[in-house]
MIMIGU-129412 format. One line per field, with one value per atom (N, C-alpha, C): residue in one letter; atom name; x, y, z. Coordinates in nm, 3 decimals, decimal comma. Example, Ala and Ser with C-alpha at 12.3 -4.5 7.8 and 13.67 -1.06 7.14 Angstrom:
<atoms>
aa c(A / A / A / S / S / S)
at c(N / CA / C / N / CA / C)
u c(1,319 / 1,230 / 1,320 / 1,285 / 1,367 / 1,290)
v c(-0,569 / -0,450 / -0,330 / -0,225 / -0,106 / 0,003)
w c(0,780 / 0,780 / 0,780 / 0,708 / 0,714 / 0,787)
</atoms>
This chain:
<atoms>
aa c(X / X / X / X / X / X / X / X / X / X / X / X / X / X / X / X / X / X / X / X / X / X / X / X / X / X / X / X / X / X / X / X / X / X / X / X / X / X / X / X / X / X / X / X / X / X / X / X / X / X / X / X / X / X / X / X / X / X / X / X / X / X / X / X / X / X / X / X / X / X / X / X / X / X / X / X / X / X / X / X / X / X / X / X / X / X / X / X / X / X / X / X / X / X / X / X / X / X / X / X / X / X / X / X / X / X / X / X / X / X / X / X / X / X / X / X / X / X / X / X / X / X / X / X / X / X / X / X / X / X / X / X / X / X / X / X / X / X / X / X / X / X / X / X / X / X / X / X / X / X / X / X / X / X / X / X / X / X / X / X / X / X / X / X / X / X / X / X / X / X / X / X / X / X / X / X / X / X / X / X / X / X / X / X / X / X / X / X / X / X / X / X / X / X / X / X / X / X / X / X / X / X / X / X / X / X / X / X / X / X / X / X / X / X / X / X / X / X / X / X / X / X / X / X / X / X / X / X / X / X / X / X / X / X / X / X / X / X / X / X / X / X / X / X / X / X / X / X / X / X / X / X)
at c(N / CA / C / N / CA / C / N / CA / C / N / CA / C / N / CA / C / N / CA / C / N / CA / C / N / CA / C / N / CA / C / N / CA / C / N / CA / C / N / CA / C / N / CA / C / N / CA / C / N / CA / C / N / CA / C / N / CA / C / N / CA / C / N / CA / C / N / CA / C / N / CA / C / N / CA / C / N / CA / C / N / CA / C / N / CA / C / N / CA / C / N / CA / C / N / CA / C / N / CA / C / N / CA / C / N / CA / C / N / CA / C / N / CA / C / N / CA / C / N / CA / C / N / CA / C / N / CA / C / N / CA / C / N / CA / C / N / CA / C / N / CA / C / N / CA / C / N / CA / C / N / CA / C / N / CA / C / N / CA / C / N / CA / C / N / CA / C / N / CA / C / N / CA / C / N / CA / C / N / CA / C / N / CA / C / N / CA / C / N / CA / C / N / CA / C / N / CA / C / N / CA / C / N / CA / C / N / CA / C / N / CA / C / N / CA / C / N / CA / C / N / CA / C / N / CA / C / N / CA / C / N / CA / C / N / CA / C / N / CA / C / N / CA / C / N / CA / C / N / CA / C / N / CA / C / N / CA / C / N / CA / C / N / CA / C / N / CA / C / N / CA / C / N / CA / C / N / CA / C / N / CA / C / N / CA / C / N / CA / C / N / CA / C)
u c(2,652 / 2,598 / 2,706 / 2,678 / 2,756 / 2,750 / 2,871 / 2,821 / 2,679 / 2,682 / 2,588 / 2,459 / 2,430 / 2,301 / 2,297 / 2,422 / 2,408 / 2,379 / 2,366 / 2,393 / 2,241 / 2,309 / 2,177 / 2,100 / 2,106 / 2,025 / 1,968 / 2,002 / 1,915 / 1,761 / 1,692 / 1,567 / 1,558 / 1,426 / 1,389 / 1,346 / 1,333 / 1,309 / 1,151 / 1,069 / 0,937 / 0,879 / 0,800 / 0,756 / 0,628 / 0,616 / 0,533 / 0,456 / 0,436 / 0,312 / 0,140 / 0,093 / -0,056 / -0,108 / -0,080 / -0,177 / -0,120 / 0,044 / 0,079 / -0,016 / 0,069 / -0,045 / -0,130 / -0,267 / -0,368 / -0,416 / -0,323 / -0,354 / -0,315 / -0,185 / -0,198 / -0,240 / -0,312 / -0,426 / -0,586 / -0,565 / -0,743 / -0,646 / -0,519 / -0,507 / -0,486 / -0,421 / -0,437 / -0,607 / -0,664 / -0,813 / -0,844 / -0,799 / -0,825 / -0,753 / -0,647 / -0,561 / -0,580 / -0,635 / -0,706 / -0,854 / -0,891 / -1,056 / -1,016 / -0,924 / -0,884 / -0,822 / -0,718 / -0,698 / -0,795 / -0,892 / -1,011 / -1,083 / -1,108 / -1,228 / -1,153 / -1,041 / -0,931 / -0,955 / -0,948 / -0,958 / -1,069 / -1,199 / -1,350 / -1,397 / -1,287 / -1,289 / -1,206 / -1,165 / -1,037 / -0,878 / -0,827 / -0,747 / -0,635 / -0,544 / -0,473 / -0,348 / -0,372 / -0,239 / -0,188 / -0,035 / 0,018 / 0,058 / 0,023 / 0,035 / 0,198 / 0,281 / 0,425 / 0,482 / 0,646 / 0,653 / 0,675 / 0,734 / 0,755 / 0,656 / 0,526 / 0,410 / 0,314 / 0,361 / 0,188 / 0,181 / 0,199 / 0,128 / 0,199 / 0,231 / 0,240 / 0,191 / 0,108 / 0,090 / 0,131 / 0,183 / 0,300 / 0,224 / 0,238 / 0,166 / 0,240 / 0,235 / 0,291 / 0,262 / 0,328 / 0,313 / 0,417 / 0,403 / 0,503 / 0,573 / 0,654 / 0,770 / 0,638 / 0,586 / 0,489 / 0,357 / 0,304 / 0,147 / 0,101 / 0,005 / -0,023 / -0,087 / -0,087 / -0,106 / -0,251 / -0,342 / -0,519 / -0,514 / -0,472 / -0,466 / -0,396 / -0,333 / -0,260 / -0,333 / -0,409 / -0,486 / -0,688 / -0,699 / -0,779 / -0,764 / -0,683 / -0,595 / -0,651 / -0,571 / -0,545 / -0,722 / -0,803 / -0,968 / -1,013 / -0,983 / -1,015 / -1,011 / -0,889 / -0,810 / -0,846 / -0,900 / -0,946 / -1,083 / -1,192 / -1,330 / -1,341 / -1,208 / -1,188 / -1,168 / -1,061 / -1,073 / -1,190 / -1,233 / -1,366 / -1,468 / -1,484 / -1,581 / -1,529 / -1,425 / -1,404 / -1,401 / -1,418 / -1,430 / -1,548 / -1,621 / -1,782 / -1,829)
v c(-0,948 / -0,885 / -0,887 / -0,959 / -0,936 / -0,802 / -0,813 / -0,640 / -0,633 / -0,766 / -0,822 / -0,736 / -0,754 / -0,730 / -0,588 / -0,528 / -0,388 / -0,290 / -0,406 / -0,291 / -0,212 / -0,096 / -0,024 / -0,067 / -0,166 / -0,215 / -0,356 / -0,410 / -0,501 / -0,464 / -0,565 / -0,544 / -0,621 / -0,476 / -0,535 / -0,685 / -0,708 / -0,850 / -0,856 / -0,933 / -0,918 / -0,959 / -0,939 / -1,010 / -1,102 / -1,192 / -1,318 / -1,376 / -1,221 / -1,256 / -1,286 / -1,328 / -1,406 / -1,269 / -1,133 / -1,038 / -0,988 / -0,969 / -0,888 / -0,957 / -1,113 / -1,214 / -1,165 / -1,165 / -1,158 / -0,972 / -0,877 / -0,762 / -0,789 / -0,800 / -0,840 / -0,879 / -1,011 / -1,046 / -0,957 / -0,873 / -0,756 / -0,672 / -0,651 / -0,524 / -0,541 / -0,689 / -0,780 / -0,782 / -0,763 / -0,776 / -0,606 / -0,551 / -0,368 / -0,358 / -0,415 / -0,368 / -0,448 / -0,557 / -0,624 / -0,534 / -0,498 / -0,435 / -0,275 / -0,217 / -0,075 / -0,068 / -0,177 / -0,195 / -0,256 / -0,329 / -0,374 / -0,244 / -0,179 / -0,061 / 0,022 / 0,041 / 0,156 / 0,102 / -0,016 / -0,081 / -0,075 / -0,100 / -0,112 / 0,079 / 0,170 / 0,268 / 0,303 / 0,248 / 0,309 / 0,346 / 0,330 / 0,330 / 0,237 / 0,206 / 0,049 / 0,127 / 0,058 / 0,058 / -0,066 / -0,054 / -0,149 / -0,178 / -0,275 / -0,268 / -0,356 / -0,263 / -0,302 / -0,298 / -0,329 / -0,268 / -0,401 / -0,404 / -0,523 / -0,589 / -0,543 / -0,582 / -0,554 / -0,479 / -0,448 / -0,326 / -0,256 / -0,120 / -0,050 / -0,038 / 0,090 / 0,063 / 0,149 / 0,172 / 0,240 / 0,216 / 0,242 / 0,288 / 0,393 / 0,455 / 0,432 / 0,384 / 0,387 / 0,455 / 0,607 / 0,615 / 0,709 / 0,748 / 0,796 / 0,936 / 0,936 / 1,119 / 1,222 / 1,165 / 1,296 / 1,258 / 1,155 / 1,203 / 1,353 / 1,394 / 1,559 / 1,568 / 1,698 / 1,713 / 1,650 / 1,692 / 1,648 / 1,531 / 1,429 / 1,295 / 1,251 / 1,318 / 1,264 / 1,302 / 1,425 / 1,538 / 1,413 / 1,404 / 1,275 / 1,120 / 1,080 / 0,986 / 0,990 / 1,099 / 1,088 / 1,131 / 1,213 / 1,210 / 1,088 / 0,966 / 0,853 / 0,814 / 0,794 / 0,715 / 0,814 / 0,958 / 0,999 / 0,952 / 0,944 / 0,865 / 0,757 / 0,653 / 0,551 / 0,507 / 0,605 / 0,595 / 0,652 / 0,761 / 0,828 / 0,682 / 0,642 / 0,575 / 0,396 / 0,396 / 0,265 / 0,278 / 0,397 / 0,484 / 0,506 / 0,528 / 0,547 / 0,410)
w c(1,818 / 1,697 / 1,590 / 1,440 / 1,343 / 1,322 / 1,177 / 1,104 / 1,019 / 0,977 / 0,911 / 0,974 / 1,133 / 1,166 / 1,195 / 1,174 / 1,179 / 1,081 / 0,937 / 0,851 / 0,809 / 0,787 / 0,727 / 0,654 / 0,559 / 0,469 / 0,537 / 0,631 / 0,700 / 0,710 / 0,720 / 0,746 / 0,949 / 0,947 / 1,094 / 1,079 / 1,188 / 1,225 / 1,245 / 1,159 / 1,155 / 1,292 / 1,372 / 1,521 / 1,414 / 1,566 / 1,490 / 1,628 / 1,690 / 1,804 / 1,691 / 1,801 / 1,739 / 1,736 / 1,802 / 1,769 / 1,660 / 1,639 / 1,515 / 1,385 / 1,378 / 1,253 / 1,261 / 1,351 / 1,327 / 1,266 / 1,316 / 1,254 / 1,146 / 1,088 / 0,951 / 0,841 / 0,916 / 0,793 / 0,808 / 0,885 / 0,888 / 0,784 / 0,755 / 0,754 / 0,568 / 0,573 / 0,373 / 0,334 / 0,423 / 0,360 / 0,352 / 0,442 / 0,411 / 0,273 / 0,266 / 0,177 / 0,026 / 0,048 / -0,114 / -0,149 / -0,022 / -0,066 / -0,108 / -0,062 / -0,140 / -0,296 / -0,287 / -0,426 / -0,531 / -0,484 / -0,568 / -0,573 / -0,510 / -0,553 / -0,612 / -0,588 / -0,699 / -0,827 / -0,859 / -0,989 / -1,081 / -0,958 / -1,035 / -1,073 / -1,013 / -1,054 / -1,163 / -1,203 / -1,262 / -1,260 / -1,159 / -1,065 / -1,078 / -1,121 / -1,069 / -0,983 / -0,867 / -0,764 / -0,719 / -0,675 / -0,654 / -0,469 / -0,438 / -0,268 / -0,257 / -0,170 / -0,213 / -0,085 / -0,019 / 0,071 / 0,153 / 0,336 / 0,345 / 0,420 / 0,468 / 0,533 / 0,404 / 0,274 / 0,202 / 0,284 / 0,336 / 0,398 / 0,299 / 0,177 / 0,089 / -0,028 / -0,085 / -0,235 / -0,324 / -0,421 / -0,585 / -0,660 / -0,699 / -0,830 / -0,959 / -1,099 / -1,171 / -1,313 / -1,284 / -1,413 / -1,473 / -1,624 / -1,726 / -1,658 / -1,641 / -1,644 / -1,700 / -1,833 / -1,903 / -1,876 / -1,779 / -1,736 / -1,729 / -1,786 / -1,771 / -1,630 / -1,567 / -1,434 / -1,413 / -1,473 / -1,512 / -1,516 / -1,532 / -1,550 / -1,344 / -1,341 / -1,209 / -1,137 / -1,092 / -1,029 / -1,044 / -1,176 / -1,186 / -1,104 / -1,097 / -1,017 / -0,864 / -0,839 / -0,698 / -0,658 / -0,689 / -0,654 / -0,689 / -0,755 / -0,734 / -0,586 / -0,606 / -0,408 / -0,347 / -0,327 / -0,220 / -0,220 / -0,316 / -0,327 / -0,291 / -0,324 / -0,250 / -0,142 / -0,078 / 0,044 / 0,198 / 0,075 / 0,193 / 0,177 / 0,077 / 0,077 / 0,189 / 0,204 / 0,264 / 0,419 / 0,473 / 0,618 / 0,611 / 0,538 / 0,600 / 0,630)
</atoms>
């Protein structure tokens, strides 16, 4: 082992079994169909992160709480609705 592979800022080592791939791409189609319905609502999120399993909210220091509080009952509508 270098120091190289020790360091904290390394990234894990992605596995590249046929089941991980294949969850992955169910999980890019969960994850294009949540960010598309965030959008056709109103919504824009960003899917980030080193698989795509996180979403980025972007907005100003002075969003007012009502606007963020608006926001986030989107992605919860969004998301109840992609579980039923």
């Amino acid at each position: 082992m270098t120091a190289a592979d020790s360091s904290p800022l390394s990234l894990p080592k992605a596995s590249t079994s046929n089941a991980d791939l294949q969850a992955r791409r169910e999980q890019a189609v969960v994850r294009g169909t949540l960010v598309q319905t965030c959008a056709e609502n109103g919504l824009i999120i960003l899917p980030c992160g080193m698989y795509g399993n996180v979403f980025r909210f972007l907005m100003p220091l002075t969003t007012p709480d009502d606007l963020i509080d608006e926001g986030m009952a989107l992605l919860g509508k969004t998301l109840t609705s992609s579980v039923e």
